[in-house]
DRENDO-268997 format. One record per residue (C-alpha): residue number from 1; x, y, z. Coordinates in steps of 0.001 Angstrom, whole numbers, plus 500000, padded with zeros to 6 digits. Example, Ala and Ser with C-alpha at 12.3 -4.5 7.8 and 13.67 -1.06 7.14 Angstrom:
<sites>
<site><seq>1</seq><x>512300</x><y>495500</y><z>507800</z></site>
<site><seq>2</seq><x>513670</x><y>498940</y><z>507140</z></site>
</sites>
This chain:
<sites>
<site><seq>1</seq><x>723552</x><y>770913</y><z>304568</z></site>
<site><seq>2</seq><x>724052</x><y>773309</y><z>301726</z></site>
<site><seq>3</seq><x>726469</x><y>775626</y><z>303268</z></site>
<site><seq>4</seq><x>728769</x><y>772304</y><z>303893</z></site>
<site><seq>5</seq><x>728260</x><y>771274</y><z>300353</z></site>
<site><seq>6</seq><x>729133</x><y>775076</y><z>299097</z></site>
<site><seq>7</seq><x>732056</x><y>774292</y><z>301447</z></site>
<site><seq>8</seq><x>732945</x><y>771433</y><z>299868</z></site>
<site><seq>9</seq><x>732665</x><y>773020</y><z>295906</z></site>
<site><seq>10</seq><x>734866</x><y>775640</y><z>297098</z></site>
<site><seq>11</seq><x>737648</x><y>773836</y><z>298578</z></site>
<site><seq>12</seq><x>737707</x><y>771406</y><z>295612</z></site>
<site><seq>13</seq><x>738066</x><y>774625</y><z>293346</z></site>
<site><seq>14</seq><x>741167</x><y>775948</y><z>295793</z></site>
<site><seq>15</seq><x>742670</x><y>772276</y><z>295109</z></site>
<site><seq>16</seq><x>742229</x><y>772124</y><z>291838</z></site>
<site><seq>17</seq><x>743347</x><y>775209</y><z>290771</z></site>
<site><seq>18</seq><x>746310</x><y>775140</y><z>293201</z></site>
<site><seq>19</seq><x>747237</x><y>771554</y><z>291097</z></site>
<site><seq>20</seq><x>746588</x><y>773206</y><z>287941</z></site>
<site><seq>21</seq><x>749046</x><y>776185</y><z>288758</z></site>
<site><seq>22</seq><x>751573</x><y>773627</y><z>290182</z></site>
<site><seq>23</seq><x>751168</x><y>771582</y><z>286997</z></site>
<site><seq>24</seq><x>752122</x><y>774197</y><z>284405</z></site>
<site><seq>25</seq><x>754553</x><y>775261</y><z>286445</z></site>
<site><seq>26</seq><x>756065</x><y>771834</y><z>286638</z></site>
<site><seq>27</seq><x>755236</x><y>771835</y><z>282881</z></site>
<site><seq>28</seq><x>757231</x><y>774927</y><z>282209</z></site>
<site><seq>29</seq><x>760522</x><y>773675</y><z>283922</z></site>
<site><seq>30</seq><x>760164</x><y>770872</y><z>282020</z></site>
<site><seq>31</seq><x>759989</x><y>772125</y><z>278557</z></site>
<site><seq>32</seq><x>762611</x><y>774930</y><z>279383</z></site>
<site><seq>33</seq><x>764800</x><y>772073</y><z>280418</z></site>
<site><seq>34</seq><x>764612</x><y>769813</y><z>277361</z></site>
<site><seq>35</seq><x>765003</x><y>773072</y><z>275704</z></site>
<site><seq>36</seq><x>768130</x><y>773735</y><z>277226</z></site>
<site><seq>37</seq><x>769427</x><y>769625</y><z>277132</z></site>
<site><seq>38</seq><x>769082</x><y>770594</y><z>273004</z></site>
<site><seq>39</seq><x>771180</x><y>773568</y><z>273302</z></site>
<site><seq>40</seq><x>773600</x><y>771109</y><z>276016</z></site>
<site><seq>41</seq><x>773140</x><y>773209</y><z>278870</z></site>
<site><seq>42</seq><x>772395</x><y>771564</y><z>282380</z></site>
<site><seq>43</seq><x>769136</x><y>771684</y><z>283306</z></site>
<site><seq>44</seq><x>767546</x><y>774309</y><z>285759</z></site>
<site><seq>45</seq><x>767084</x><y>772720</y><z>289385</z></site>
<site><seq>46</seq><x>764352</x><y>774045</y><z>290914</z></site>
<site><seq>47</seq><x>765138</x><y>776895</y><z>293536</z></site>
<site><seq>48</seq><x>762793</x><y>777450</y><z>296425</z></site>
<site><seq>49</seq><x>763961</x><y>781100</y><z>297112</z></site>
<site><seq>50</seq><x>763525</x><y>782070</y><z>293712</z></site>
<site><seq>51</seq><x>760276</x><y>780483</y><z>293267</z></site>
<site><seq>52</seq><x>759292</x><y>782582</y><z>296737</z></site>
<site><seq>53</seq><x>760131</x><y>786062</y><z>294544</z></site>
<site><seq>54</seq><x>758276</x><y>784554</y><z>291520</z></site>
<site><seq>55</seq><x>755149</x><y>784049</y><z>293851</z></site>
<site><seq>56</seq><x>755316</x><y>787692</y><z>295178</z></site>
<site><seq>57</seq><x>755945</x><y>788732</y><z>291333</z></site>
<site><seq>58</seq><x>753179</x><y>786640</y><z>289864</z></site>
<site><seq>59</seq><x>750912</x><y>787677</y><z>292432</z></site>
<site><seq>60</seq><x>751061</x><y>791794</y><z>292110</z></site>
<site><seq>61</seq><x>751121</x><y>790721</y><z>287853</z></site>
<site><seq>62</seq><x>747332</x><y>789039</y><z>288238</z></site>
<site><seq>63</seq><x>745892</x><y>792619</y><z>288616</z></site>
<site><seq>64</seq><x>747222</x><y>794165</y><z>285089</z></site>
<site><seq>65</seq><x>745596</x><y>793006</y><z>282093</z></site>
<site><seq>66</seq><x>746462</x><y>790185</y><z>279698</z></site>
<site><seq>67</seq><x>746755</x><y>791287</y><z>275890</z></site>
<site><seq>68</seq><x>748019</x><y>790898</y><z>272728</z></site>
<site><seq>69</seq><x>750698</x><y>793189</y><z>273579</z></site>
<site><seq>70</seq><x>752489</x><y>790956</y><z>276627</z></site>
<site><seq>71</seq><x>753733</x><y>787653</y><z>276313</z></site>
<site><seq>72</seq><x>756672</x><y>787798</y><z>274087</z></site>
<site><seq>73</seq><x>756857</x><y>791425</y><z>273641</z></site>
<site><seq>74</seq><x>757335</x><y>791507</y><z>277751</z></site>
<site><seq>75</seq><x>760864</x><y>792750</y><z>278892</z></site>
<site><seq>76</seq><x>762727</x><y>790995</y><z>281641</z></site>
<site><seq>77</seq><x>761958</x><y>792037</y><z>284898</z></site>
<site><seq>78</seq><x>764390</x><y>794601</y><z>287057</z></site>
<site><seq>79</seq><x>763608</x><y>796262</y><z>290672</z></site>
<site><seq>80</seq><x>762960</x><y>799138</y><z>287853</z></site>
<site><seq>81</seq><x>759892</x><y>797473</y><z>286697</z></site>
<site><seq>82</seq><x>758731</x><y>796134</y><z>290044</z></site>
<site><seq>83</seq><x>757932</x><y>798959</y><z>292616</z></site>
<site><seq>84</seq><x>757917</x><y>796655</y><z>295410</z></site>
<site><seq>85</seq><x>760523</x><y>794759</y><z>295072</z></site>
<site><seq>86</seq><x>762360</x><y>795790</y><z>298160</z></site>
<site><seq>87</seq><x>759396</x><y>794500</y><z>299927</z></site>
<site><seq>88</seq><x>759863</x><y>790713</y><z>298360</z></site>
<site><seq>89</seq><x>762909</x><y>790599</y><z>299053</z></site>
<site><seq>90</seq><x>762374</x><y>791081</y><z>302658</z></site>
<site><seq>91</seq><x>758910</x><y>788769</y><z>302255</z></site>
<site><seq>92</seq><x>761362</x><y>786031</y><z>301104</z></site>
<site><seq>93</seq><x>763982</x><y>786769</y><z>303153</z></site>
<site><seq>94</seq><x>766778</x><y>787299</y><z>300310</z></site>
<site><seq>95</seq><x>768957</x><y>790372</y><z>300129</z></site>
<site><seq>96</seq><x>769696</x><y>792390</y><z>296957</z></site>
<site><seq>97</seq><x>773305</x><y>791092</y><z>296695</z></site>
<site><seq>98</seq><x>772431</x><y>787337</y><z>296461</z></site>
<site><seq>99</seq><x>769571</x><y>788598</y><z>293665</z></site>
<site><seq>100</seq><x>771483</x><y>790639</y><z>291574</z></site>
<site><seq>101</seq><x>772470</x><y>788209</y><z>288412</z></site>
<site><seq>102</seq><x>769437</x><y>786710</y><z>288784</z></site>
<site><seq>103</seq><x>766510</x><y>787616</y><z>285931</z></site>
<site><seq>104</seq><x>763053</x><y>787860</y><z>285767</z></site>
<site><seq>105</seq><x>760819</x><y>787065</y><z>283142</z></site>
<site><seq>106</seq><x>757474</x><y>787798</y><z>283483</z></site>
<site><seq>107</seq><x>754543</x><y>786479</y><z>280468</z></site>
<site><seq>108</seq><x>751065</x><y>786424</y><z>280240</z></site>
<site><seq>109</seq><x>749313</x><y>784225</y><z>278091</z></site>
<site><seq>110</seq><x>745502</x><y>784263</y><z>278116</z></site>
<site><seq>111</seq><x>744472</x><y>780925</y><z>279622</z></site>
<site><seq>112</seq><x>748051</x><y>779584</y><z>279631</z></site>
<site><seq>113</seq><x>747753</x><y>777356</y><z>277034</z></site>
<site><seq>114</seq><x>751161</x><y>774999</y><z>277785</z></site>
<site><seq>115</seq><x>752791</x><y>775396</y><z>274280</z></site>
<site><seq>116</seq><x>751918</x><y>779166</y><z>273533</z></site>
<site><seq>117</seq><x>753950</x><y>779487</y><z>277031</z></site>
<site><seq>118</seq><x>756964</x><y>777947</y><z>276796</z></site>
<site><seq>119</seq><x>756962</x><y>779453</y><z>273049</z></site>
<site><seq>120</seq><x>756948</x><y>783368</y><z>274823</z></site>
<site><seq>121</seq><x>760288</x><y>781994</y><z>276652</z></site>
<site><seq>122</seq><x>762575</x><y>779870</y><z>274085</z></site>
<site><seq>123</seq><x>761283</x><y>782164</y><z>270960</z></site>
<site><seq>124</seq><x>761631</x><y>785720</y><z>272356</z></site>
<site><seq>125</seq><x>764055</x><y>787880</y><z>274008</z></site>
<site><seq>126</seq><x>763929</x><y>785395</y><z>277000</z></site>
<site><seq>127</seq><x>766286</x><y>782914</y><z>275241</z></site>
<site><seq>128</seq><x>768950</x><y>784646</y><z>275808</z></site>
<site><seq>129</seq><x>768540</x><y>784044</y><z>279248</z></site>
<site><seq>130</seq><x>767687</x><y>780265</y><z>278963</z></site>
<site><seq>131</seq><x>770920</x><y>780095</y><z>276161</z></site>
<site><seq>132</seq><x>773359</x><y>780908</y><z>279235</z></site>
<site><seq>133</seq><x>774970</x><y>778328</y><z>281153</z></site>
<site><seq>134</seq><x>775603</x><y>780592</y><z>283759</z></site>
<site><seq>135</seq><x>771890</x><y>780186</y><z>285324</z></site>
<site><seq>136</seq><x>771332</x><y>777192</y><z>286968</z></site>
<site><seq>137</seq><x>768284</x><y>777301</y><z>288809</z></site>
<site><seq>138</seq><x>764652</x><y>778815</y><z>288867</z></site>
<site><seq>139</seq><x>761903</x><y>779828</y><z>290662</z></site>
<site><seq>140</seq><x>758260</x><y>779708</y><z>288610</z></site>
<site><seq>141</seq><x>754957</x><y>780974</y><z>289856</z></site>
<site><seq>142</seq><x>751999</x><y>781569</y><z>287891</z></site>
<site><seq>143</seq><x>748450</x><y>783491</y><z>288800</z></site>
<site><seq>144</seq><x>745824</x><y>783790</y><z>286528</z></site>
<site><seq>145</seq><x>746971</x><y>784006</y><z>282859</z></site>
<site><seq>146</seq><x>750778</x><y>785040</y><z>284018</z></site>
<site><seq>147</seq><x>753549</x><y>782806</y><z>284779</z></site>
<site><seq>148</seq><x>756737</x><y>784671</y><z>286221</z></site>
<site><seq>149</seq><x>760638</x><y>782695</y><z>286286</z></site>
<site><seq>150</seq><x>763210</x><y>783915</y><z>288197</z></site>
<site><seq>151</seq><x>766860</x><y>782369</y><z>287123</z></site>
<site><seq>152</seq><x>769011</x><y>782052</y><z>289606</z></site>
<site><seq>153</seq><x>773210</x><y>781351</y><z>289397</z></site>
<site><seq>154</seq><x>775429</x><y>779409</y><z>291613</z></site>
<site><seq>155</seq><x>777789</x><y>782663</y><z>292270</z></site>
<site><seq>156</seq><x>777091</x><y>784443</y><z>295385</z></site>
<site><seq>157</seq><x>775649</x><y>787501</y><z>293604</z></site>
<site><seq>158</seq><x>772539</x><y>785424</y><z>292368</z></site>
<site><seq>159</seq><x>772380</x><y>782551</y><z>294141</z></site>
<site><seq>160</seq><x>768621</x><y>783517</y><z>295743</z></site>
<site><seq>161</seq><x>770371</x><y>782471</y><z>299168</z></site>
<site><seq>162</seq><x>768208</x><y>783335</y><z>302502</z></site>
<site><seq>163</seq><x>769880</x><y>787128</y><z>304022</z></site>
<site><seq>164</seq><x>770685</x><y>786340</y><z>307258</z></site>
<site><seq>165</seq><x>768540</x><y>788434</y><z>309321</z></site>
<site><seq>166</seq><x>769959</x><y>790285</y><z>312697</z></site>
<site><seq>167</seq><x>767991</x><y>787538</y><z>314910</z></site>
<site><seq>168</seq><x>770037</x><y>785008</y><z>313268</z></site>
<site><seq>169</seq><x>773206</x><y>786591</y><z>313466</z></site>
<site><seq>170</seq><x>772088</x><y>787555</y><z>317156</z></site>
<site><seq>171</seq><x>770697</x><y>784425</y><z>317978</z></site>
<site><seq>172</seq><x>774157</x><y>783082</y><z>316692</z></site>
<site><seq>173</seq><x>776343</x><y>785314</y><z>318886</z></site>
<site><seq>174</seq><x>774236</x><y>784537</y><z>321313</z></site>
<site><seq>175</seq><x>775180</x><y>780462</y><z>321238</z></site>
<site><seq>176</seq><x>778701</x><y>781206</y><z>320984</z></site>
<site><seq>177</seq><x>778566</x><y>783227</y><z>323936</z></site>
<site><seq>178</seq><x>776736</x><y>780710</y><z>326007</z></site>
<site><seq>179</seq><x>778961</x><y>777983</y><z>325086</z></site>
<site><seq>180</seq><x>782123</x><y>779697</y><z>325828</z></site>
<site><seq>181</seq><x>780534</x><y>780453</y><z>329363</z></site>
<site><seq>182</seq><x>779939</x><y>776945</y><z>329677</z></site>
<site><seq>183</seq><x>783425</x><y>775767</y><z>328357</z></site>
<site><seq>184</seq><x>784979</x><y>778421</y><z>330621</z></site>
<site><seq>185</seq><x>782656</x><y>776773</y><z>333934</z></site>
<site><seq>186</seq><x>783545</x><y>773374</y><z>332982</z></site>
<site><seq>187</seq><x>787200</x><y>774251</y><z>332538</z></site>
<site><seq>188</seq><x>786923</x><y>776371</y><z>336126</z></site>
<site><seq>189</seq><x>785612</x><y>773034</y><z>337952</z></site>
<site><seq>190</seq><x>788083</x><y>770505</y><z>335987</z></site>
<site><seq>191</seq><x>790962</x><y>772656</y><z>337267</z></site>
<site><seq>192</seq><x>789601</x><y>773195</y><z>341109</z></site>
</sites>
């Protein structure tokens, strides 16, 4: 009886933080988005790809500490900054090419109190960033007291589009193969 109700604490605690994560994220798009209607820029959509690098980013952030001396004073995120970065890509299936005008903006506010958040994006060097109409989407992921947004564009060289892996492009060559076998049989037969 009391490992089921230990069972039960626990998985409420999973849920609930999982909602509270999912919240401020939400929370964040949101005020970066009314942000950006007052400038009269469209407003991000959210972009599953980029929110799969965010989650990989957010998650190897949870380890460093949270001080005085992150949050706004953090510098945008490069491949640089990230060791393995190579590896999310491939975790997320993107390839550098479709990443490469993207940006990523790392923060850490203790607790992440909502408005001290947003604040460390619209009044620091981040703004920049949310100022240009060239972005259009984002990805946002938060663990512990960091939250991490990727931007992505609607060119090709950020768009945060899935690589096509070799299986696929196999898998692909593959099909056409088999259906010109079976165009070339049913041709055969019609002709016969």
């Amino acid at each position: 009886m009391a490992s089921r109700f230990l069972l039960l604490v626990g998985a409420l605690l999973l849920v609930s933080h999982s909602v509270r994560s999912d919240d401020e994220e939400e929370r964040l798009l949101t005020g970066i988005n009314s942000y950006r209607a007052a400038l009269n820029l469209s407003a991000l959509t959210g972009n599953d790809n980029a929110d799969c690098l965010a989650d990989q980013i957010a998650e190897e952030l949870k380890h460093q500490p949270c001080t005085n001396t992150t949050g706004a004073n953090t510098v945008p995120g490069t491949e640089d900054q990230f060791p393995n970065y190579p590896q999310y890509l491939v975790r997320c299936h993107l390839n550098i090419t479709n990443t490469r005008d993207g940006a990523i903006m790392p923060v850490c506010v203790p607790g992440l109190a909502s408005d001290r958040v947003l604040a460390n994006y619209t009044q620091s060097q981040y703004n920049k960033f949310l100022n240009d109409s060239q972005f259009t989407g984002a990805g946002v992921a938060t663990e512990d007291d960091w939250i991490v947004v990727v931007l992505s564009t609607n060119t090709p060289s950020g768009s945060f589009v899935k690589a096509e892996t070799s299986d696929s492009r196999a898998a692909g060559w593959r099909w056409g193969l088999l259906s010109l076998v079976v165009a070339s049989v049913i041709i055969t037969v019609n002709w016969v």
